[in-house]
N, C-alpha and C positions, 0 to 999 in steps of 0.2 A: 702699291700697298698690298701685304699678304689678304686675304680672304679672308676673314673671320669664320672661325670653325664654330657654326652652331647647328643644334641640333633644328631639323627642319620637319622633321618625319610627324605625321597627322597620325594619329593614336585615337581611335576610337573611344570617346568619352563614357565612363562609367559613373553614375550617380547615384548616392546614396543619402536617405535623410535618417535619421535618429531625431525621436522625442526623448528629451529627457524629463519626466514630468516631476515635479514636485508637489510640496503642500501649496506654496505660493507662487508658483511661475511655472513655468515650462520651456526649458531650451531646448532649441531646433537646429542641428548643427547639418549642411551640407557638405558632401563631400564627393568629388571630381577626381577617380582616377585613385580611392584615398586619400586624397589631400584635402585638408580642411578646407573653403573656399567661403563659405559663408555659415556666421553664428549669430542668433537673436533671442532676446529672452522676451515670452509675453508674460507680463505679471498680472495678476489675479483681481487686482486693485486697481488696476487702470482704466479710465472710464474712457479717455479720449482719442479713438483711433483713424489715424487718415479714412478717409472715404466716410465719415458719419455724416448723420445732416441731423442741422439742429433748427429748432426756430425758436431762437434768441431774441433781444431784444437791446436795441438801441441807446447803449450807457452815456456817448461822447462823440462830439464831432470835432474833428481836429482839422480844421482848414487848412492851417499850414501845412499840414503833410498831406492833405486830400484825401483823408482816411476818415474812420470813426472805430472805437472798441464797443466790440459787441459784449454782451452777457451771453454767456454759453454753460454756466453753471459751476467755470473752472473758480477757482479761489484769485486768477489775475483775468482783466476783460481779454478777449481774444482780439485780435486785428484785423479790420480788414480795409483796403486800398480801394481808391475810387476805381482803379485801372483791374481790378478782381470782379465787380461789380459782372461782368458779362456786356455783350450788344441786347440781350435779350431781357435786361434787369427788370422794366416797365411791365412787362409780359408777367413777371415770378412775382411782383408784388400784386397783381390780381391778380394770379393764382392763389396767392396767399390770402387775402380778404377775401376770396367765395370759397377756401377751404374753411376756414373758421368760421363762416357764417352757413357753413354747411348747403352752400350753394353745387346743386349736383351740376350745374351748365360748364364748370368748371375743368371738368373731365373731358367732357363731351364736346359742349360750343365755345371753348376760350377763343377769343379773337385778336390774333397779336397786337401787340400794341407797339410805334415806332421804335428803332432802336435807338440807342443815348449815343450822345455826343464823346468821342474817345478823348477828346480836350473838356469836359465837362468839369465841373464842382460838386463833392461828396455831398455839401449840405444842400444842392437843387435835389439831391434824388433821395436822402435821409432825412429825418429828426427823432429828436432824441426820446425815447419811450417807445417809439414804433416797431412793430416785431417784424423780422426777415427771414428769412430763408437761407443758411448758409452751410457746407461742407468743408469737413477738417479738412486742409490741405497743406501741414505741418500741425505734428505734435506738440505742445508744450518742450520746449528745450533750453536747456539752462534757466536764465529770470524771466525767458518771456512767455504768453500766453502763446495759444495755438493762434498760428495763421488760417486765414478764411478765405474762401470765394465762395462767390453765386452762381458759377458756371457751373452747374450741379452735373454730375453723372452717377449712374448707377453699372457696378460692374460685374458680367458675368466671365464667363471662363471664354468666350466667342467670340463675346461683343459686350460694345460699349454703349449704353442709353445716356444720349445730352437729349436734355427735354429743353424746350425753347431753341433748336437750334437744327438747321432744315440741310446740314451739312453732314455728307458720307466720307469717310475714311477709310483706306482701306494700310495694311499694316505697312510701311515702309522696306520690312524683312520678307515680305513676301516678293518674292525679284521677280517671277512669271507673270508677265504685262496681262497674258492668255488671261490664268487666274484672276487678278487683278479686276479686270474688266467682267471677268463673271458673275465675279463675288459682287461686287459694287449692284449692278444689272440685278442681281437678286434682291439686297439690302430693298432698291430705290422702289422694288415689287411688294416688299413685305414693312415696311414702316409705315406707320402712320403721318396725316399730315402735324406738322409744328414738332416734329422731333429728329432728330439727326442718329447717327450712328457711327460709332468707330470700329474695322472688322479686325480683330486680334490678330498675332501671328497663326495663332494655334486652328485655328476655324480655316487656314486651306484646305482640307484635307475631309473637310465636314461638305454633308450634303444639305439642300435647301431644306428639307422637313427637320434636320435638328437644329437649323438655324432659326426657322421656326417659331421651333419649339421654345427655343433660348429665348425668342424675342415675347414671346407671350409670357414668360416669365418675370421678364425684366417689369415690363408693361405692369403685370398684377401688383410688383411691386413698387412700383409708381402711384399704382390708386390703391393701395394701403398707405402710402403715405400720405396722400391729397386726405382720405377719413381721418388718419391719425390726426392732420392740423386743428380738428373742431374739440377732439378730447384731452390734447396734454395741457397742462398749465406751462406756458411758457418761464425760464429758457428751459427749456426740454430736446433730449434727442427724438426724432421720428423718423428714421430709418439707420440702423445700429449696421455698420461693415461686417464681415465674418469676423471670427478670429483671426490673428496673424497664421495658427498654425495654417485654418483652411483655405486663408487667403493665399500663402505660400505654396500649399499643393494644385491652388486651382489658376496659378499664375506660373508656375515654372513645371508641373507633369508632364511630364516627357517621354519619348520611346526611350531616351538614353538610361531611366530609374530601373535600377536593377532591384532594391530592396528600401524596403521602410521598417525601421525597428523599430518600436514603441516599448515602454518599460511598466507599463501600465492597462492593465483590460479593460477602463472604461473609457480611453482615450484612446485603443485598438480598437474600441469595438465604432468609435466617430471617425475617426479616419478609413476604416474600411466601408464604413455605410458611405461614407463622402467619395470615396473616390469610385464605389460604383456606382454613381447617377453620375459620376463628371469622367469617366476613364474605366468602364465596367472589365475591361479584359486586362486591370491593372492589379484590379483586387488580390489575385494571388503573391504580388509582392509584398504585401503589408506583413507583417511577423511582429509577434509580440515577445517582449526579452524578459523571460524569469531568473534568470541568472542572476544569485548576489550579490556578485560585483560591482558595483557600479556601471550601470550602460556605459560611459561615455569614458571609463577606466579601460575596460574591458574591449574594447575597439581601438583605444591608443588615441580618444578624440581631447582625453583631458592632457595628455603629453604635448600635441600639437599645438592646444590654448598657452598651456606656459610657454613655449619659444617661441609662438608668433605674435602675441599681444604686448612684448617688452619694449622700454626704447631701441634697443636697440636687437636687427631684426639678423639670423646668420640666413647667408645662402650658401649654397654649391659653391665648391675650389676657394672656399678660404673666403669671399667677397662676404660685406652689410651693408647694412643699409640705416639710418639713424633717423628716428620719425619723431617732431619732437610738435607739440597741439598746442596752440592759443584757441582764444574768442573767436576771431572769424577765420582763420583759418589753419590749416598746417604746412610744416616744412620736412622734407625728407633729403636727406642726404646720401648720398651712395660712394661707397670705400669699398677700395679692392680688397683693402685689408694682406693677405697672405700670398694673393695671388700679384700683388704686385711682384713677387720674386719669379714672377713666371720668364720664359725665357724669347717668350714674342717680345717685338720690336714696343713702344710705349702704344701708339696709336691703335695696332690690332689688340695689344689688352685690354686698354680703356673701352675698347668697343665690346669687345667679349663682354667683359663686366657689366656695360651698360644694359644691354640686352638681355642679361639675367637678373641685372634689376628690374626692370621695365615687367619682366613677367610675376616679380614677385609683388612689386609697387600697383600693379592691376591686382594681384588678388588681396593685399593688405584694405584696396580702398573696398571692395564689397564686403571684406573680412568685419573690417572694424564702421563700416558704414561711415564712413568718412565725408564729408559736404563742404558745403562753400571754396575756399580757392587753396587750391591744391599748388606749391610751389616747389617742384622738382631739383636738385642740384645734380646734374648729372658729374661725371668724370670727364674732363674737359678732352675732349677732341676738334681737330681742325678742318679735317678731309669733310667736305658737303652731302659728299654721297655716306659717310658714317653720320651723319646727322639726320641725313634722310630716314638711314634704316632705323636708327633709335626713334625717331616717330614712328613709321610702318611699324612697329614692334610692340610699341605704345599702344597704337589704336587696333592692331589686331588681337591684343591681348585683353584690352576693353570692350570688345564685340557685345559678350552675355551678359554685362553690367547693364541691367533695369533700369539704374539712376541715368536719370537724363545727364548728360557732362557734356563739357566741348573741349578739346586740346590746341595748343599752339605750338608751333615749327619751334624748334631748338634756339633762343639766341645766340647771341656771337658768345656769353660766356656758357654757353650749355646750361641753360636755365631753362623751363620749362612749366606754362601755367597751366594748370587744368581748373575750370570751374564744374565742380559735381554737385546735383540736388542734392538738399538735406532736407527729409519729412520730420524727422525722428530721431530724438536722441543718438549721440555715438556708443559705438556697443563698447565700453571699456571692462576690461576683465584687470582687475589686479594679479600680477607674477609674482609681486617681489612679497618673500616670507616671512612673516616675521621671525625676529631674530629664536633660534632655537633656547639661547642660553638664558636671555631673562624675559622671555616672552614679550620684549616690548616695553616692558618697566622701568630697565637698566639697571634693576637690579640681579645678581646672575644668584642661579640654582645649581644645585649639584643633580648635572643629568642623570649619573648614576641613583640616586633615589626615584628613578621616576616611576620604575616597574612597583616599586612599593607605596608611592604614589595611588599608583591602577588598582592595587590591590586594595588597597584599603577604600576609596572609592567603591570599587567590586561587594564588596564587603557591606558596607554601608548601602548599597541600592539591593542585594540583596534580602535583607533584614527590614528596609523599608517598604518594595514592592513585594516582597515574597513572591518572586517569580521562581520557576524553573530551566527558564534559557534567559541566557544573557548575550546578546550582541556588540561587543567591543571593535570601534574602529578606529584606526589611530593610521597614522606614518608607516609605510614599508618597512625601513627599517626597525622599526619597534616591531611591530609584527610578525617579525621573520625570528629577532630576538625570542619573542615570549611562546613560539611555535615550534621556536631550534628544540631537535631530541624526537625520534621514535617514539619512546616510551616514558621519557624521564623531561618533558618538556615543563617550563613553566606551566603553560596553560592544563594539563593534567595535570598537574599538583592542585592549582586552584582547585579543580573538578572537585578533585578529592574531599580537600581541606574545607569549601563550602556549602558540597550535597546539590550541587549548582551545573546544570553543560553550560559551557562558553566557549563561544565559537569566536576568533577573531581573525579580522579581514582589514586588506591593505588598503586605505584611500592616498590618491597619489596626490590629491589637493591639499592635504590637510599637512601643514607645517611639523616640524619634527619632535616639536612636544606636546604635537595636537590630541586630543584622544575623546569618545562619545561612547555613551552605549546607549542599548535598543532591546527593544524586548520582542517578541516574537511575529510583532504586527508593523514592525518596521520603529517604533513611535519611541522615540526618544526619552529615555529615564533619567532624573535628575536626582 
């Protein structure tokens, strides 16, 4: 069989983050090279984030599943498994009773207590009313409540604090056995007894006083939460995650970040304080975006969201890919589509095709945060050794994915399962527009009135807010419309006609009879 012509060549990775901040969220769009590669929204409103720790209390034991739902403060009980529980659980429930009875020996003299039986019973080591100790370890997603454990850790940008747990880690990515054994050797120097540690990828490169440093950190913030136990009214959080934004820069900053744009100065000015105490020689990358346009317009990151979040997904030479989501899980499909006319034999096409699926199916699942079982339909090939490389492809192309996942070998019909963590809702972006003509009603409008439409709109928020600038945003196409002319455009007529500047600009999101205005502080006129 011919050789499959693919591209092999290692390209030096370029990264780039944009905040896009809003009144109620903030998207975070990463990009690799320019290519979109991962998008998240944090909303403003959202209480419940992986890595929180709460001390809840005890709603329900459920024998049959060997569970109990805890009170966490959500509007449904959160969950937690007897097999979440920890070896160290005995140990975190006296912690728990000398923190709230403001027992200082707590800190200081806690004496572990045996570990539990991994065949155990939820209701030997719960009942119902008693308050626990538990960290988000899934978000609230679809009808269910946030999942739990008691294997608590606290995370810095180095390292990892497991309190109750006497076990060191060092990162699996780190491949220097040398390093490896150093890092460890320092950890087993600088921890204390009855706590464990995990060493990040990021911490080879650090020396023992900022590891230190990190750990004295982590530490303080450990015994603020042991005080916190005696003052919150349970269920309560008592130790709150960062945000996603700073969790995001203080888990993926890297030599490769060439730039951070921000659309906002007081969200510029947290990001830059942040990343000089976690990456001080990084600070000169942050940039803050005053530009009109839309941030994520203006980069071409809002063009990207419409063709990569549709069912159906284009790539390179004509091939897609069809990704279509249930409950527990998804199914994706991959079609040559145009390149089937190509003029290789069927076996080296399918493969080609394969292979540029495979690159673009790794960046859809960080794209859209994708979880539970992933069910691949490849283009069926025969040859062993082309089933080989469509895995090797697979799992080299999932390397930077953070979510835990596991892949399996091709079956005989070229079927392929991946199962990927899910913490956190799926990041879904609506593509599809609504209809231009009746907006969605069905019943249709003469587009031709629409500019008269604006106007009279215009007209009427003029007269009501008695402003002197008007910011109108609408559809490119409209835009380009009401701007056509040197001298003699729409939007100078209005000037004229109203005693009013108006300025109008293109958003690429907003549907084709879509239209807003804004007055000078950005703030929407009605």
């Amino acid at each position: 069989m011919e050789e499959a012509k693919v591209d092999e060549e290692k390209t030096e990775v370029c990264s780039e983050l944009f905040l896009d901040v809003r009144s109620s969220e903030v998207n975070i769009a990463l990009l690799n090279n320019k290519r979109l590669v991962e998008l998240s929204t944090e909303y403003s409103n959202v209480d419940f984030s992986v890595g929180d720790i709460y001390l809840g209390r005890v709603n329900k034991i459920m024998p049959g599943l060997n569970a109990a739902f805890i009170d966490v403060g959500y509007r449904k009980d959160a969950f937690l498994h007897y097999l979440d529980l920890g070896s160290g659980f005995l140990t975190l429930k006296k912690f728990v009773r000398m923190g709230m009875t403001k027992n200082a020996n707590g800190l200081t003299n806690l004496k572990p207590e045996p570990e539990i039986d991994k065949r155990g019973k939820i209701a030997d080591m719960l009942k119902v009313g008693e308050y626990v100790l538990v960290q988000i370890a899934k978000e609230p997603i679809s009808s269910k409540g946030p999942r739990l454990t008691c294997e608590l850790s606290i995370a810095g940008r180095n390292l990892v604090l497991l309190p109750f747990n006497n076990r060191i880690s060092v990162s699996q990515k780190i491949k220097s056995s040398e390093t490896r054994k150093r890092m460890r050797s320092w950890i087993e120097n600088l921890v204390p007894h009855n706590f464990g540690v995990i060493v990040r990828t990021v911490a080879q490169d650090k020396n023992v006083v900022e590891l230190d440093k990190e750990l004295t950190s982590l530490l303080d913030k450990w015994k603020a939460l042991y005080e916190q136990l005696s003052l919150v009214n349970p269920p309560s959080v008592v130790h709150g995650e960062m945000d996603r934004t700073s969790a995001f820069l203080r888990d993926m900053l890297n030599s490769s970040f060439h730039q951070i744009v921000v659309n906002d100065a007081d969200m510029y000015n947290e990001v830059k304080k942040f990343i000089s105490e976690i990456a001080p020689d990084k600070t000169k990358i942050v940039k803050l975006y005053t530009d009109r346009t839309p941030i994520f317009d203006n980069y071409g990151i809002e063009k990207q969201i419409k063709t990569a979040f549709g069912r159906t997904v284009p790539m390179r030479s004509g091939a897609y890919i069809v990704i279509d989501h249930t409950e527990a899980g998804h199914v994706i499909d991959v079609n040559s589509g145009t390149r089937a006319y190509s003029k290789n034999d069927q076996e080296t096409n399918a493969l080609e095709v394969n292979l540029i699926a495979a690159e673009e199916i790794a960046r859809q699942l960080r794209l859209r945060d994708m979880g539970g079982i992933i069910v691949i339909d490849f283009i069926d090939v025969h040859d062993s050794e082309s089933k080989k490389a469509i895995y090797d492809k697979m799992k080299e192309c999932m390397a930077n994915d953070r979510a835990k996942y596991h892949l399996t070998q091709l079956s005989r019909f070229c079927l392929m399962e991946i199962t990927r963590q899910r913490v956190r809702p799926e990041t879904d972006k609506k593509t599809a527009e609504t209809c231009p003509c009746c907006n969605g009603t069905g019943k249709i409008q003469a587009s031709l009135n629409l500019t008269d439409e604006i106007e009279n709109q215009l007209k009427y928020i003029i007269k009501k807010h008695k402003v002197k600038k008007v910011l109108i945003r609408t559809h490119p196409f409209v835009e380009a419309y009401i701007n056509k002319g040197l001298f003699k455009s729409m939007r100078k007529q209005w000037q004229k006609l109203h005693g009013c500047r108006i300025e109008v600009l293109p958003m690429m999101a907003y549907s084709y009879m879509e239209y807003h205005f804004f007055n000078e502080l950005e703030e929407e006129l009605m």
